[in-house]
N, C-alpha and C positions, 0 to 999 in steps of 0.2 A: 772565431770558432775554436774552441779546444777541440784537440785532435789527438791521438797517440799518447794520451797522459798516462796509462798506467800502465803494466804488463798486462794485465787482465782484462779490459778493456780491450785492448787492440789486438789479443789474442783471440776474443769475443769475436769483433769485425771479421778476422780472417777466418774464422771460424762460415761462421754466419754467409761471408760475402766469399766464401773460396779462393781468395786473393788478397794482397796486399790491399788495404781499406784505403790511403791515396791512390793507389793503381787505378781502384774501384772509381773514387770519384771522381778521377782524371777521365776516365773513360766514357763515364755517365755523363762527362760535361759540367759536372756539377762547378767547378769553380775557374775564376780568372784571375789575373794581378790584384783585383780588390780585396782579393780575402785573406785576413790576418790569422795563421793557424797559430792556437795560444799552448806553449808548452812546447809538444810534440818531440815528447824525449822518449818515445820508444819508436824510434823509424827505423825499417829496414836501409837496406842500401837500394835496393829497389825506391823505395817511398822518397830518399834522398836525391838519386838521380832526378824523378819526378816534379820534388821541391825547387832543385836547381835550374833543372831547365824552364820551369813556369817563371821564377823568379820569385814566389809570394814570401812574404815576411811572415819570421816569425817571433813571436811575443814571450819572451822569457823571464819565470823568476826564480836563479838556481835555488837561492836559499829556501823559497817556500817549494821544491822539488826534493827536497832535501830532505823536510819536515816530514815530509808521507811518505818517503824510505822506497820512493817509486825508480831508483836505480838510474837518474840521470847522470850521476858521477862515478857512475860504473860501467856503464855503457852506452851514454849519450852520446849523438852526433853531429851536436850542434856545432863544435871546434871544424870540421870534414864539412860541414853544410856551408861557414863562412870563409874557410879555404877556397874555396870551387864557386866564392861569389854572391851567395844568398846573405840577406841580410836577415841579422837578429838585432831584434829590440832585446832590451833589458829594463827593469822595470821590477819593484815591489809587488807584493800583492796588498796587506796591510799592515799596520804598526807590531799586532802581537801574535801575527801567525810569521813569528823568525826573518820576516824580512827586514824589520823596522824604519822603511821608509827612506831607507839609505843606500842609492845609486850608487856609490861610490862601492858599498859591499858588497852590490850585486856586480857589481864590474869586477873587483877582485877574486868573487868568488870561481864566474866564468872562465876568468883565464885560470886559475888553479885549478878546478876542473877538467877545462881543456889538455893543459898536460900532462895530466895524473894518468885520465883514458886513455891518452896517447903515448904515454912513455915516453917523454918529449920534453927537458925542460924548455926546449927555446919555442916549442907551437908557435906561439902566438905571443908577442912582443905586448908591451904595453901599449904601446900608440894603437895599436891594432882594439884592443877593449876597450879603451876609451873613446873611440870615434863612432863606438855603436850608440853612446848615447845621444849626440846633439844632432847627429846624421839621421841613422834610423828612426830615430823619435819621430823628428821631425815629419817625414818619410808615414810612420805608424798612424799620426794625426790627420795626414792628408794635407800637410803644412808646408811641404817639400820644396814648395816655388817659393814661398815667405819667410822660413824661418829654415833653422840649420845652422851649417860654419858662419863665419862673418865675411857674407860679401856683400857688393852693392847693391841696395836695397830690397836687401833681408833684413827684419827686427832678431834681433839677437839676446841673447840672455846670457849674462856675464855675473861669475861667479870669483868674486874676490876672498881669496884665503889667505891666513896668518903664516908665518913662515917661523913664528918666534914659540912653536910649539914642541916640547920636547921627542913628539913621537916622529916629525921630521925633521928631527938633528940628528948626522949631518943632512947635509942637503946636498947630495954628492949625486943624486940621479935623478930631478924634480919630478920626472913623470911615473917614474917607479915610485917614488915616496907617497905621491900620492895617489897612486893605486893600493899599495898593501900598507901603508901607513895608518896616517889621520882619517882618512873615506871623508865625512864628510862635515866630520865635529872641527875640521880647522874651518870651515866659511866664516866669511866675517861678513862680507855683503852679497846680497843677490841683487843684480839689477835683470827684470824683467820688462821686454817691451821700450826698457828709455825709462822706468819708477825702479824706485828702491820698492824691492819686497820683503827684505830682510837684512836686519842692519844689530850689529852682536848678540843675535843668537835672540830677536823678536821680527814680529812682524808687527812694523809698526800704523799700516793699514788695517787692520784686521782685529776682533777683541775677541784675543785668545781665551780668554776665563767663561764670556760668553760660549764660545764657541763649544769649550769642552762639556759646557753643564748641556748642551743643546744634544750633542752626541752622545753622554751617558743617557741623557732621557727615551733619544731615537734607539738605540739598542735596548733599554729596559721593554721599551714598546713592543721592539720585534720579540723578544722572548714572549711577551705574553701572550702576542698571534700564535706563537708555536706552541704554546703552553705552557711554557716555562717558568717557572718562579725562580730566578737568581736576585740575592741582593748585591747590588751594584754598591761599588763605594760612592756613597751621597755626598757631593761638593756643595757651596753653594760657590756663586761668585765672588764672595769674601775672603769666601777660602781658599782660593785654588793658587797658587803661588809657582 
C-alpha cells in the first residue's frame, strides 16, 4: 500500500482525517504485520513511533523518490525507522524512471541519504545497508522461513562479482567498495535457487532479444489504450544486440 508519498498527499490526509493518517489507520484497525507500506517518505514522528511499534515493512526506492523531488533526502525518516528496528526493503521501481534496476544503487543511495538528513557520516555502516536486501526481501515476499542469509535449509542466491575491475581497485574495504563503487556492473554470476541465472553479463535461460521486442510491443499497446501515439524504436529480433 503506498502510504506518505508526497507532501501534498499526506498533508491532504491530515487534513481530511484531523490526524496523523497512520495514527488514523492504526486506530481504525485498518492494518497488521501483513501490510507492506510503499515509500512512506513523508512520516511524522508520530506516524514513525506507530511504524515501529507495529513492526510493518517498508518498501523503498530512494532513487525513483528522488525523481518526483518528493523531499525524501531532505527529510526522510527511513534511516530513524531502521535505527529503532523497522525493516526497509529496497528495491527499483523500473529501468528508465532513474532507478535502473540496480540494487546495489539503491543501497548506496539509502545510506547516503541516510546521512545527509542526519548530519551524520557514520549513521549507518555499510553492513547495515546491505543486509536490507537479502533479509527484508526476503521477509517483503513472504519467503522469510525459505529464503534469506545462508542457513540450513534455506535456498539462497549467490551473487559472484569480479574483483579485477578498476572501479574496485584498491580493494582496501570489500564491503564499502562494493556499496559506492561497481553496484552491480561487477556480477559475473548469479546463481538462483541452485541454476545459474546469469553468467557474464547474459541470461543464459531466458531469450533476451525475444524478450525485449515482447516488452516494446506490451508498452506500445498500453499507450494506445491511453490514447497515445508514441513511436517506439522498432527492434526486430535480428537487430537487437
Amino acid at each position: 500500500m503506498r502510504q506518505s508519498y508526497s507532501t501534498a498527499d499526506t498533508e491532504a490526509d491530515r487534513q481530511r482525517l484531523d490526524k496523523d493518517p497512520l495514527l488514523h489507520l492504526n486506530d481504525i484497525g485498518f492494518w497488521d504485520r501483513n501490510v507492506t507500506f510503499v515509500q512512506a517518505s513523508n512520516l511524522t514522528r508520530t506516524g514513525c513511533h506507530v511504524l515501529a511499534d507495529k513492526g510493518n515493512l517498508i518498501a523503498s526506492a530512494p532513487a525513483a523518490l528522488m525523481m518526483w523531488g518528493h523531499g525524501g533526502s531532505v527529510h526522510g525518516r527511513h534511516a530513524m525507522l531502521w535505527r529503532r528496528g523497522a525493516k526497509i526493503e529496497l528495491g527499483s521501481v523500473f529501468a528508465n524512471w532513474s532507478s535502473g534496476l540496480d540494487l546495489r544503487r539503491q543501497i548506496s543511495l539509502a545510506k547516503l541519504v541516510a546521512r545527509d538528513v542526519c548530519g551524520a557520516r557514520h549513521f549507518r555502516i555499510a553492513d547495515d545497508s546491505s543486509s536490507m536486501a537479502p533479509d527484508v526481501g526476503a521477509h517483503a515476499a513472504g519467503q522469510e522461513d525459505s529464503s534469506g542469509r545462508r542457513e540450513t535449509d534455506k535456498r539462497v542466491d549467490i551473487v559472484i562479482k569480479r574483483l579485477d575491475r578498476p572501479k574496485i581497485v584498491p580493494s582496501t574495504d570489500m564491503i564499502r567498495n562494493l556499496v559506492y563503487a561497481p553496484r552491480s556492473r561487477s556480477v559475473r554470476r548469479a546463481v538462483i535457487n541452485g541454476r545459474i541465472a546469469l553468467e557474464a553479463g547474459r541470461f543464459p535461460h531466458q531469450a533476451e532479444r525475444l524478450t525485449v521486442v515482447d516488452i516494446r510491443a506490451a508498452a506500445a499497446g498500453l499507450f494506445r489504450q491511453m490514447g497515445y501515439t508514441v513511436n517506439l524504436n522498432q527492434l526486430s529480433p535480428r537487430t537487437i544486440r
